[in-house]
N, C-alpha and C positions, 0 to 999 in steps of 0.2 A: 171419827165422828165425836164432836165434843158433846162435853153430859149437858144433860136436859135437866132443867130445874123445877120443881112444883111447890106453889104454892097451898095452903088450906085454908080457910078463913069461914067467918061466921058462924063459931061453933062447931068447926069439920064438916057443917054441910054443905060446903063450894071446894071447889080443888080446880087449880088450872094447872097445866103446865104449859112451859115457858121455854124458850132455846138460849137464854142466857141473863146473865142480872140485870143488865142493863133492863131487860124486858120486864125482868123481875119489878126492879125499881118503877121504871113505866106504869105498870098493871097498881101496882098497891094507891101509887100516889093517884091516878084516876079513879081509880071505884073505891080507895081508902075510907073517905068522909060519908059515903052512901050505905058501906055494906051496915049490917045488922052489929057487927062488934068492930072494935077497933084490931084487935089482933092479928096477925097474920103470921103464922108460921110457913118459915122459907125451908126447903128440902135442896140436895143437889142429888144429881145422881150417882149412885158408888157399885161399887163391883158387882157383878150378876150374885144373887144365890145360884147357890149347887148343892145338889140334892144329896142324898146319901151314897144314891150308884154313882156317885160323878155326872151326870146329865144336869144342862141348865136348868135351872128354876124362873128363872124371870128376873126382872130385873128388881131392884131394890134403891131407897131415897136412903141418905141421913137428913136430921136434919142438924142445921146449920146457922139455923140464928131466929129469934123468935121478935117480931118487927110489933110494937106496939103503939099506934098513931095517939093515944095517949099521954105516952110518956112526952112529957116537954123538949120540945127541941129536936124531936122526933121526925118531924116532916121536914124542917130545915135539913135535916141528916143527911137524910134520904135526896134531898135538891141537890144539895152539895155532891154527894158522891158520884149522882146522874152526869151534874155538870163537868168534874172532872172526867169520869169515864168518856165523855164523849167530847174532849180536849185533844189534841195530836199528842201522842205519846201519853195520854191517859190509860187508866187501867182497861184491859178487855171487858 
C-alpha cells in the first residue's frame, strides 16, 4: 500500500487526506484561491508510531513541504509539476 498524503490548510482548521501528490496538487490548486488562507501545508505518510511495549501506535505524517499560493509563481509551480506528472514517463 503506498503512503497516503494529508493536507492542512486555513489555519489547521481543514485537513484532507489524499492517495497521492498528484491529488495533492489537484485539491490545493481547486479550492486554493477560495480557502480562508493561502497556505497549505503538505504531510506524507512515514512509519507507524510504536509504543513503549512495542505495540503499534498509529499511524504518523511528516511533513514535507509548506505550499504558499502567495508566493509568486507559486500556482505556475504547482501546473507545471501537475502537468509533467501526468505526461508518459512523468513523475508518479
Amino acid at each position: 500500500m503506498s503512503a497516503q498524503w494529508q493536507i492542512r490548510f486555513d489555519d489547521g482548521h481543514q485537513q484532507r487526506y489524499l492517495p497521492d501528490r498528484q491529488a495533492v496538487l489537484r485539491y490545493v490548486l481547486a479550492v486554493g484561491l477560495k480557502a480562508a488562507s493561502p497556505r497549505f501545508e503538505v504531510f506524507c505518510e512515514s512509519d507507524p508510531v510504536v509504543l513503549g511495549d512495542g505495540s503499534p501506535g498509529g499511524r504518523a505524517f511528516s511533513l514535507v513541504e509548506i505550499i504558499d499560493l502567495a508566493r509568486p509563481g507559486e500556482i505556475d509551480r504547482l501546473r507545471a509539476e501537475l502537468s509533467v506528472a501526468g505526461q508518459p514517463g512523468g513523475q508518479p
